[in-house]
C-alpha positions as CSV (number, residue, x, y, z in Angstrom):
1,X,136.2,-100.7,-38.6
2,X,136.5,-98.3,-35.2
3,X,138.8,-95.4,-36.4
4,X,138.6,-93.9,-32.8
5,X,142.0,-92.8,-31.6
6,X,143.5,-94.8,-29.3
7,X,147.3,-93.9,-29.5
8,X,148.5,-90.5,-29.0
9,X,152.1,-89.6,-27.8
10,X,154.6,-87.2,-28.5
11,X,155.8,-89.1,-31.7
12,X,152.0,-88.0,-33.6
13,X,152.1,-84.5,-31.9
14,X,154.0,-81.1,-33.0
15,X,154.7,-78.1,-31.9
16,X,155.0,-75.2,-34.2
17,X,159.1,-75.2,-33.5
18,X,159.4,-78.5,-34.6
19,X,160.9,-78.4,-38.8
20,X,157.4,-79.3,-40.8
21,X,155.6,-78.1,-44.1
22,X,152.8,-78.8,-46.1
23,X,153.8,-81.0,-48.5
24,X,152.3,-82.1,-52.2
25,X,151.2,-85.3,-52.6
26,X,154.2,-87.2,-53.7
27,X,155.8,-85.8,-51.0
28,X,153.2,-86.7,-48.4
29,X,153.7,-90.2,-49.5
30,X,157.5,-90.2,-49.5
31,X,157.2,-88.7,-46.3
32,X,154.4,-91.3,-45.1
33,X,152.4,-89.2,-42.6
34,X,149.6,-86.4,-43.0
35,X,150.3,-82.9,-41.0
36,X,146.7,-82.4,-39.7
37,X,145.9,-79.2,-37.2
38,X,142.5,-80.3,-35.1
39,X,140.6,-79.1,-32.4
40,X,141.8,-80.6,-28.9
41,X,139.6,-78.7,-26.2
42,X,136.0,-79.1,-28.8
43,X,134.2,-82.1,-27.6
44,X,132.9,-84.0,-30.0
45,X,134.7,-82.5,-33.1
46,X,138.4,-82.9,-31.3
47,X,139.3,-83.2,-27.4
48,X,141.3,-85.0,-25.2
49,X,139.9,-87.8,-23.5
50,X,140.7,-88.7,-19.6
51,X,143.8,-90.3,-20.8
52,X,144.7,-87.6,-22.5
53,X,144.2,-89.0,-26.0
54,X,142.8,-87.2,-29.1
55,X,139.1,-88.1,-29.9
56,X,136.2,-87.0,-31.8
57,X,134.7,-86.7,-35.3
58,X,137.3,-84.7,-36.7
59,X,140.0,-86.5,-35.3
60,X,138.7,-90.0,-37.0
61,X,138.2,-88.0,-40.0
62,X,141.9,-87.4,-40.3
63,X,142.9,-90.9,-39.7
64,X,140.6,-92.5,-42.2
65,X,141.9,-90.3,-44.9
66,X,145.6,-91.2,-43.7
67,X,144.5,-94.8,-44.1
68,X,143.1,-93.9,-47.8
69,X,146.0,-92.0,-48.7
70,X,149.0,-93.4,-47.1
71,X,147.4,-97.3,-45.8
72,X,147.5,-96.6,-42.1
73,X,145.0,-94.5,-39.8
74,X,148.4,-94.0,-37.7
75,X,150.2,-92.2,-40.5
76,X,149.1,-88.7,-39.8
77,X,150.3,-86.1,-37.3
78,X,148.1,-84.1,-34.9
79,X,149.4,-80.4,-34.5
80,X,146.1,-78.6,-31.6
81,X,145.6,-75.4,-32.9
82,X,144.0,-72.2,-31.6
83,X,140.4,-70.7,-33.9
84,X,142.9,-67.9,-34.9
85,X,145.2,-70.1,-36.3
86,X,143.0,-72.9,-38.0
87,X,143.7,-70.7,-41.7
88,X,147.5,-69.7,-40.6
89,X,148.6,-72.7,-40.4
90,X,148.1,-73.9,-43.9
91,X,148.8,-70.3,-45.7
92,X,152.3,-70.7,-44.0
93,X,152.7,-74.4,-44.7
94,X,153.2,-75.6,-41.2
95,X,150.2,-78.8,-42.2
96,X,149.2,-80.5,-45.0
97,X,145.8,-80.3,-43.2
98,X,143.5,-78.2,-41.0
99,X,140.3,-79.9,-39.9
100,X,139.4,-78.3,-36.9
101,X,135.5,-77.1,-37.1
102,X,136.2,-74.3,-40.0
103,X,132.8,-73.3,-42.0
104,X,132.9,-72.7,-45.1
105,X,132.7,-69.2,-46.3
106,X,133.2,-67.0,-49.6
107,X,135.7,-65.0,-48.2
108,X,137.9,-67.6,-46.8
109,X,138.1,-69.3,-49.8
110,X,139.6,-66.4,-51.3
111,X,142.6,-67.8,-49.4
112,X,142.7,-71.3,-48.9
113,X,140.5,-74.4,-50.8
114,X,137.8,-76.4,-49.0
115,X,137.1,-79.8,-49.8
116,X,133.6,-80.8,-49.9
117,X,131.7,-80.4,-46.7
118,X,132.2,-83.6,-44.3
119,X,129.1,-81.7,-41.9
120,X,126.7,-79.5,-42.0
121,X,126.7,-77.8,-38.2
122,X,124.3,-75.0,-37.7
123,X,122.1,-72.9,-34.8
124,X,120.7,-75.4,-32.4
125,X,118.8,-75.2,-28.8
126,X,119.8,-76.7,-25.7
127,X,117.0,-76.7,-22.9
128,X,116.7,-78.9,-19.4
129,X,112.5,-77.6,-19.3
130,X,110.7,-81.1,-20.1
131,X,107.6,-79.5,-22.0
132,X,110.0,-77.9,-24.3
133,X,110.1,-80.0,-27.8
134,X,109.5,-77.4,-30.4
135,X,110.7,-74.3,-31.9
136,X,106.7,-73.1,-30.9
137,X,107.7,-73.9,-27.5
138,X,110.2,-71.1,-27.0
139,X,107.8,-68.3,-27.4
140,X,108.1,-65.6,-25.2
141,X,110.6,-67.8,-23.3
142,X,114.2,-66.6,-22.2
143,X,117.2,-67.8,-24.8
144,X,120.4,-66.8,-24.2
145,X,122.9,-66.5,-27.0
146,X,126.3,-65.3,-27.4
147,X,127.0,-61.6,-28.5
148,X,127.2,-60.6,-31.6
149,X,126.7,-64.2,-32.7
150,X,125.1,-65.2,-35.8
151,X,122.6,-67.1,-33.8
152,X,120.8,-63.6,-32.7
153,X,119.9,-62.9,-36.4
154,X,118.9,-66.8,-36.8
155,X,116.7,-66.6,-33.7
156,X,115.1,-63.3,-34.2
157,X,114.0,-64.8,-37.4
158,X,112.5,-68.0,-36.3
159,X,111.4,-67.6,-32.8
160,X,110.5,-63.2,-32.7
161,X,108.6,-63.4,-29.9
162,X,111.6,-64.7,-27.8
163,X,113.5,-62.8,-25.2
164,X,116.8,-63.0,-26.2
165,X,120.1,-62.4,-23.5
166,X,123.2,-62.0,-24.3
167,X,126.2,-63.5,-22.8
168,X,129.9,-63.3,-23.1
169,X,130.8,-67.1,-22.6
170,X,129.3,-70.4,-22.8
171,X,130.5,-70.4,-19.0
172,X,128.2,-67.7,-18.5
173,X,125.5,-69.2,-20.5
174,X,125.5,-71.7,-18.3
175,X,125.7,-70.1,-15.0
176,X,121.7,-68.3,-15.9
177,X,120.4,-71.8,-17.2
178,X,121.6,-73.1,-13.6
179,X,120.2,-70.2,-12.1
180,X,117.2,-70.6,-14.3
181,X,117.6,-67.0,-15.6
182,X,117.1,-67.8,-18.8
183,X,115.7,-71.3,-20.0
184,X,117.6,-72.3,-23.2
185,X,121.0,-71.8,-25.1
186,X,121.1,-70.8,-28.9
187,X,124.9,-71.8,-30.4
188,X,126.1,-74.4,-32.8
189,X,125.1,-77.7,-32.7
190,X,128.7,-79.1,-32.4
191,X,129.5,-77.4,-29.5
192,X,126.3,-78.1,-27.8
193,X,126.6,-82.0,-28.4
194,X,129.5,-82.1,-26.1
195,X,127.8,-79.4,-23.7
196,X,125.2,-82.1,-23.0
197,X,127.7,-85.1,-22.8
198,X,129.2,-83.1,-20.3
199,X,125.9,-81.9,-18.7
200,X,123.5,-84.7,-19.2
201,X,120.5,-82.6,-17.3
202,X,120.8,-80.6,-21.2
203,X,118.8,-82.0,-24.0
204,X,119.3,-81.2,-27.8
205,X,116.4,-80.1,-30.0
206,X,117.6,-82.5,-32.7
207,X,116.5,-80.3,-35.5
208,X,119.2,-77.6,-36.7
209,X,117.8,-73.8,-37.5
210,X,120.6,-73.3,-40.1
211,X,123.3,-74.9,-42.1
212,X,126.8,-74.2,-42.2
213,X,129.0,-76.6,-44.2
214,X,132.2,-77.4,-42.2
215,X,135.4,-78.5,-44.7
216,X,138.8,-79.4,-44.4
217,X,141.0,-77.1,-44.9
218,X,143.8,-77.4,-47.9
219,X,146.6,-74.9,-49.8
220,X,145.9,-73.4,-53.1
221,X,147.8,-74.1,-56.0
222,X,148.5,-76.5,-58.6
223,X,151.0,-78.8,-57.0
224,X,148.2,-79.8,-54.8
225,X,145.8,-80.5,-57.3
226,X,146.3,-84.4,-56.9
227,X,146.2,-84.1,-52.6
228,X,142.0,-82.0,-53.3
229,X,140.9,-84.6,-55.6
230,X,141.9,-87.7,-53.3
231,X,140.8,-85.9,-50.2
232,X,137.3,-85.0,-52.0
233,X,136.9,-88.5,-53.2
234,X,137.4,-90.2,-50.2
235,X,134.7,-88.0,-48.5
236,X,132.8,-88.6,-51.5
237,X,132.6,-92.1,-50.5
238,X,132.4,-91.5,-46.8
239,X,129.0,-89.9,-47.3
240,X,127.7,-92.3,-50.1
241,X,128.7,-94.9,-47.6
242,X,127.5,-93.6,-44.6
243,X,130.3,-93.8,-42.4
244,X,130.6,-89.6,-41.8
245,X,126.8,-89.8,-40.6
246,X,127.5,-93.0,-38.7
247,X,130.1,-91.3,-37.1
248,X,128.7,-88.4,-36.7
249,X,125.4,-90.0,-35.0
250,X,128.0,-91.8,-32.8
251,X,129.5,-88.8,-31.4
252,X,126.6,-87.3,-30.6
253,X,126.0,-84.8,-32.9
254,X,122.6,-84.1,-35.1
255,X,122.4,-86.1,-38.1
256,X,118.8,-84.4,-40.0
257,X,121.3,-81.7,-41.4
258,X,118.7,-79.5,-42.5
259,X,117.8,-76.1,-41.6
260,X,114.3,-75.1,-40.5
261,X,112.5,-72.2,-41.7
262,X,109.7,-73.1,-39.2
263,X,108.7,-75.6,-37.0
């Protein structure tokens, strides 16, 4: 079953002014629809397509748990959320929901619960130099990455012999590739799978150089004890199943999900 979006209007999207909570699970289903914050400007995890509709990885993610929980992939509503807000929202119980490219980390789950990770993103290369296949490859060659980035510490490691420039932007990133001031990008793999949909000239090294588990986001606290086990026992089956790396592989995004120590 195709659990791409294909019906977005004002009637499954919120603005922050509009009444909503996060709700327990009886509630949700008394209500009938999931409050879900996503990603809408993040090709492939959650973007707007031409028609302006919401698509991507994430955003099937939602609507195949609203069809597990609540017997319709329609019965959820989309709130677009900044990166700053992705935690906000659920600590002040404006969604149900946030699954919108948030890694896991120790210190965030101080504040919020994850479920179990439905991707594992990580450091990967983007290139457009044809005799570049392998990590070995990049020595001595140019790489930008993005300041103060993770990546640097992840490259250094791997590749030391490469000549690493920093950048402020992925816009800028992208203006010394075209200039052919530096030859490859370092960032995650998830936003480098829609930087080569967009810019086909890019290829993906399919291997990721690290592992970071992305989860959905969900409210501590008891009363939502019921809402974490049914949303980590659908994605339970997802994976046993193989949809999330089906879907996953569909939208473009690296399926080996393993991180390299060498090449």
């Amino acid at each position: 079953m195709n659990f791409r979006a294909s019906i977005v209007s004002d009637r499954w999207e919120i603005p922050f002014a509009v009444a909503a909570h996060a709700a327990d699970l009886p509630e949700i289903k008394q209500r009938g629809y999931l409050l879900v914050a996503v990603k809408d400007n993040l090709r492939p995890l959650g973007y707007r397509d031409a028609q302006g509709n919401l698509q991507g990885l994430e955003i099937e993610l939602a609507q195949r748990l609203a069809q597990d929980l609540l017997g319709s992939i329609n019965a959820v509503q989309f709130q677009p959320v900044a990166n700053r807000d992705r935690l906000a929202v659920v600590l002040d119980n404006q969604v149900d929901l946030t699954i919108a490219n948030v890694t896991v980390t120790e210190s965030r789950a101080r504040l919020i619960s994850f479920s179990l990770p439905y991707y594992f993103d990580g450091t990967a290369i983007i290139t457009k130099i044809p005799s570049v296949q392998n990590l070995s490859d990049f020595a001595a060659r140019r790489i930008a990455v993005l300041k103060g980035s993770s990546t640097i510490s992840t490259i250094r490691y791997l590749i030391p012999s490469a000549q690493l420039i920093g950048v402020d932007s992925y816009t800028q990133a992208y203006s010394l590739l075209e200039a052919n001031a530096a030859d490859a990008f370092a960032a995650d793999a998830s936003v480098l799978s829609g930087w080569v949909q967009e810019y086909p000239q890019y290829r993906l090294l399919p291997t990721l150089l690290s592992a970071e588990p992305l989860a959905v986001v969900m409210p501590k606290g008891l009363q939502y004890n019921a809402l974490r086990q049914q949303v980590n026992t659908a994605i339970t089956r997802y994976l046993s199943e193989g949809w999330l790396q089906q879907r996953a592989s569909y939208w473009g995004l690296p399926i080996n999900q393993k991180a390299r120590s060498e090449d």
